[in-house]
Every structure is written in C-alpha cells, then in structure tokens.
N, C-alpha and C positions, 0 to 999 in steps of 0.2 A: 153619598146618600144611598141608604138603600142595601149594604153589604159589603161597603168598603173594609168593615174589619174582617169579614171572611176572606176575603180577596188577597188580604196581606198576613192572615194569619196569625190576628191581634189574638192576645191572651183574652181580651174580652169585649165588648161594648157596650155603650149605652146611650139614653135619648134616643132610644126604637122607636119614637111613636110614628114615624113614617118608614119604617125598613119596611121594605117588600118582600113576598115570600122566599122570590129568588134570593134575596142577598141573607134571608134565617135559615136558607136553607144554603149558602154558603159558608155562614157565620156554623152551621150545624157539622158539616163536612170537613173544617176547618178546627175542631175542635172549640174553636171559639164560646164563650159562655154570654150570653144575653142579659147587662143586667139593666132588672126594671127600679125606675125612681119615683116611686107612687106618690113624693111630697112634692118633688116636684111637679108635675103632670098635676095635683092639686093646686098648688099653690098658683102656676102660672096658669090653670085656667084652660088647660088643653082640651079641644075639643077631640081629637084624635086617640083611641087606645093604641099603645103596641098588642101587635097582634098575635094573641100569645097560643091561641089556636095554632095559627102555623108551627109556632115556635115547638109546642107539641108534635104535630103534625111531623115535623124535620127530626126530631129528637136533639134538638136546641136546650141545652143546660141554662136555666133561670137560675139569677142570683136576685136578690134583693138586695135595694141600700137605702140608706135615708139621702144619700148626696146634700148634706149638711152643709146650708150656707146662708149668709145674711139676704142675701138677694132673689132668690129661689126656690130654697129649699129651707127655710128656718126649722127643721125636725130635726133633733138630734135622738128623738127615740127610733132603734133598730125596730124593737116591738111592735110599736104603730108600726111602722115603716110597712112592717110583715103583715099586720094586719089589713091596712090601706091597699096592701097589691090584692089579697081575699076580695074585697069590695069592690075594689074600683078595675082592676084584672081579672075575675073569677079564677084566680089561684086557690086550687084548694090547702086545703093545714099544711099537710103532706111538702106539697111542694113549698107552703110557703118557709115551713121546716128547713128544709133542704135549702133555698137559697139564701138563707141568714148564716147556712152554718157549712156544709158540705160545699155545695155550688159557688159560695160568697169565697171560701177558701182557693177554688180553682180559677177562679175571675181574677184572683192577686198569685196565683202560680203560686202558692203555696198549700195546693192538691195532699202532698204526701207529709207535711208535717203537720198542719192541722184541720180544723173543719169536720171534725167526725172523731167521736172515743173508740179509742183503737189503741192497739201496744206499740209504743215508740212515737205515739204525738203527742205533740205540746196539745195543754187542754185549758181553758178558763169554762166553768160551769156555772150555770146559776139554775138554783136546785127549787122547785117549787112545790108550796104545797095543796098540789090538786089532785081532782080526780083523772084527768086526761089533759095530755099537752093541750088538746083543743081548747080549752079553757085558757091557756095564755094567750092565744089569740083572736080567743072569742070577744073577748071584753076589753075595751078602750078605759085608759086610767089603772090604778094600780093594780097589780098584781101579787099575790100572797108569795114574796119571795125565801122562801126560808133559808138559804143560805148558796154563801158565794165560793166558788175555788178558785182562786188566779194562780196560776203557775202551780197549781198541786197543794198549795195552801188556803186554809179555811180565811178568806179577809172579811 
C-alpha cells in the first residue's frame, strides 16, 4: 500500500487512491507510470481521490484506462474514461491526452513501438472532425468521428 510498485520497479500501477506521496514519489523515481481508473473510482463510490498533485509534484507519468469490467468498472469508453479523470482528477486535456495515448503505451512497456505518431510505430488513429482536440473531451456522448486508421489502413 502506498508505493509498492515503485519499490519493485513495476512497469506501472493502479487503484492510487490511497498511495502516499512517498510511495508517487517512488513510483516517480522508479520510472513507474500511475494509472488512474476514473470509472472505477465512479462507479465504486470512492470517497478518496488519487492524488494527482503529488503525482505532478514527483514527475509521476499518468496514464488513463477505463479498467473495463462487469463488477466495477462497466465503461468500456477510453473517451469518457479521459474525460471522467478531467472532472473527477482535475486532469487537464493535455494530460489527459497523454495518458490514453503516450503514457497508456509505457504503463504496458510498449514506450517505443506505440502510443505517439512517430516514424517506425505502429499507429491506430481515429481522425475527428473539430476544431481542437479539446472538444473530444469536452463533451460526453458522441463525437464527430470522421475517420479511422487501424494498422495504417482507412477501416
């Protein structure tokens, strides 16, 4: 409890909502990446945030997830997911950007092949049509998606 994944030099963790600064700020030093589960933390009712000041504060890599499950977590949208850590974490866009796509990539040790458009990574896109990312996660419900890339092709 607390920074056991900094301690052992876990690729990542989750269920913060009680890690103390010491152990974000293990988890920081450790490379380890913080990921926050805003549906859970919803759905169960949690009266506790992780504390994602620290988590700044230490320079603690945030990822986001939905942690999709019958029991806990029934959200299967990443979207919300992103959007729910804004509201209910004061995550701003930026980061909540970052931990669906860069950050989410290093939480599963897969840093260098994707999670970021770069030459030589795998990429799945989904291309929208706004005026600023901030708009996909400004608003809950759909999103004006115009078009998908999985694997380098248009699906």
């Amino acid at each position: 409890r607390g920074g056991a994944g900094g301690a052992v030099g876990a690729l990542s963790a989750d269920h913060l909502e009680y890690a103390s600064a010491e152990g974000i700020a293990a988890m920081a030093r450790a490379g380890s990446v913080a990921v926050l589960l805003p549906g859970a933390y919803y759905v169960l009712r949690e009266a506790k945030r992780p504390d994602v000041a620290a988590m700044r504060a230490a320079g603690c890599r945030m990822a986001v997830a939905t942690d999709c499950n019958p029991g806990t977590s029934p959200i299967a949208s990443l979207r919300l997911s992103a959007q729910m850590a804004c509201v209910f974490f004061g995550l701003s866009f930026e980061e909540a950007w970052l931990g669906i796509t860069r950050h989410a990539a290093d939480a599963l040790g897969l840093g260098g092949e994707c999670g970021a458009i770069d030459a030589g990574r795998s990429c799945d896109l989904a291309i929208w049509s706004v005026d600023s990312l901030d708009q996909v996660l400004a608003w809950v419900g759909p999103a004006p998606l115009e078009r998908r890339v999985l694997k380098g092709v248009d699906a």
